[in-house]
N, C-alpha and C positions, 0 to 999 in steps of 0.2 A: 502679589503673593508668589514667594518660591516654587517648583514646582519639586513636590517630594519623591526622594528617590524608593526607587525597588527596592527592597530590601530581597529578590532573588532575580537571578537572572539566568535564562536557559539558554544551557552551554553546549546541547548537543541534541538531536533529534532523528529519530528514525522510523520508518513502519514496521512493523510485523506482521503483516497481516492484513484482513480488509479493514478490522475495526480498532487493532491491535497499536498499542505505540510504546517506543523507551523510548524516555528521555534522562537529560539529567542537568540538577538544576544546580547553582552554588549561589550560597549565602554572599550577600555581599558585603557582610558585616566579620563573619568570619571566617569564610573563602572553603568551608565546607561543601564537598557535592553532595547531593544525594539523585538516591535513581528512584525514577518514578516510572512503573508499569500498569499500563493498562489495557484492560481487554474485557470488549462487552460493557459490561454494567458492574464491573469491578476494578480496581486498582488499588498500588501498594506502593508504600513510601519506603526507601531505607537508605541509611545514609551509605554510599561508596566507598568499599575499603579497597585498600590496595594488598600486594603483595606480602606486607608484613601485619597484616591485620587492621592495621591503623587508618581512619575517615581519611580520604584526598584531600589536601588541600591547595586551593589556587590563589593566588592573591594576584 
């Protein structure tokens, strides 16, 4: 049996804190990042724009 790929994969990681973390992940279908924050017993998704408004993309 193949083994199936990610479909995301984290591209970057960091603390903020004691319970706090950014990261940011990218699709690897569509090479979109998004940034993900968390802290405590919450967290928020949003895709990464750059300078011109527009989602990051990596390929």
């Amino acid at each position: 049996m193949a083994k199936k790929e990610k479909r995301f994969e984290k591209v970057h990681s960091e603390a903020s804190g004691f319970s706090d973390a950014i990261e940011i992940f990218r699709d690897t279908q569509t090479g979109v990042c998004y940034l993900w924050r968390a802290g405590g017993f919450a967290g928020g998704l949003t895709p990464l724009l750059g300078s011109d408004g527009k989602p990051v993309i990596q390929h």
